[in-house]
RODO-2510 file (C-alpha; in nm, 4 decimals, decimal comma):
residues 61
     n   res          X          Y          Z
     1     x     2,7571   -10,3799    -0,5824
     2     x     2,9633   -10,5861    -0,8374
     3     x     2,8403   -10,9427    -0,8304
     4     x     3,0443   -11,1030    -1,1389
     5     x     3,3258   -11,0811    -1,3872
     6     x     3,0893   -10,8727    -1,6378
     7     x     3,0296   -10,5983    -1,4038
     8     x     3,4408   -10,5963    -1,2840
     9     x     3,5130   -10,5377    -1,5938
    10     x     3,3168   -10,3367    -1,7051
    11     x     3,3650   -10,1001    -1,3440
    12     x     3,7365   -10,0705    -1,4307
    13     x     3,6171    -9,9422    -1,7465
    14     x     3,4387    -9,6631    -1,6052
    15     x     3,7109    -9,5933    -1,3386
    16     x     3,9582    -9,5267    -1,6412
    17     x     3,7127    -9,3231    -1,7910
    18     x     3,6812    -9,1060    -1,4610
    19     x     4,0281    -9,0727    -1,4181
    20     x     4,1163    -8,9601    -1,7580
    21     x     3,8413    -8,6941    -1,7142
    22     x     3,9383    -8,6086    -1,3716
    23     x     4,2942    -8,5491    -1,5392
    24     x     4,1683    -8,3394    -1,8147
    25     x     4,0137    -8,1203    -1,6040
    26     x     4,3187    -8,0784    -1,3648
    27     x     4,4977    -7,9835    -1,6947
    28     x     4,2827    -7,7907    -1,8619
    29     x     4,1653    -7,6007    -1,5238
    30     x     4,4307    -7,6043    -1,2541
    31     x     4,3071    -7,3226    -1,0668
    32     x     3,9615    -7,4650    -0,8746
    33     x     3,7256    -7,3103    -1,1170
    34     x     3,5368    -7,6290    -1,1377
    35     x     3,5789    -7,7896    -0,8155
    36     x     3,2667    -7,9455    -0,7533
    37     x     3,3264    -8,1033    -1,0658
    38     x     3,6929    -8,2718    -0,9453
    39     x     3,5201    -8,3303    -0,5851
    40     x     3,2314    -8,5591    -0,8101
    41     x     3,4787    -8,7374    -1,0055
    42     x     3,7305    -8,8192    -0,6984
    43     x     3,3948    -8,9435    -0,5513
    44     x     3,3020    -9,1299    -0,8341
    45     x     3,6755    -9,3017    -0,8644
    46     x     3,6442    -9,3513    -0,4696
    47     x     3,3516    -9,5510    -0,4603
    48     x     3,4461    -9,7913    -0,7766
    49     x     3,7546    -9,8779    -0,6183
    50     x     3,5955    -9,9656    -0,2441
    51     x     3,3399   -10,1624    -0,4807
    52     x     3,6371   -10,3074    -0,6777
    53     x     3,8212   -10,4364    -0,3293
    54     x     3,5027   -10,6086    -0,2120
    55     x     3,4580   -10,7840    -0,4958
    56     x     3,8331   -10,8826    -0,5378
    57     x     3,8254   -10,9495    -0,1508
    58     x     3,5263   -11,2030    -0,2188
    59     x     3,7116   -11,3445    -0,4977
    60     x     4,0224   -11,4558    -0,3148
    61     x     3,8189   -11,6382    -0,0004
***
């Protein structure tokens, strides 16, 4: 769980990096060759952004 500003910032850091990844692989590998792979990432991006609301929600009571 995020708990301060350090760790917000520096989970939208890693959410950027896992969507830039998840995008290279869409590019370089459109056909589901390495699905697993995009199904980890989209994971990965899922659970930093329910992590990211909670903290935001907890931020604006």
């Amino acid at each position: 769980m995020i708990s301060n500003a350090q760790e917000y910032d520096k989970a939208q850091e890693e959410l950027r990096h896992l969507e830039d990844w998840l995008a290279l692989l869409q590019r370089d590998n459109p056909v589901p060759t390495k699905g697993l792979t995009k199904a980890g990432i989209r994971k990965m991006i899922s659970r930093l952004h329910e992590e990211l609301a909670e903290f935001e929600g907890t931020q604006e009571v």
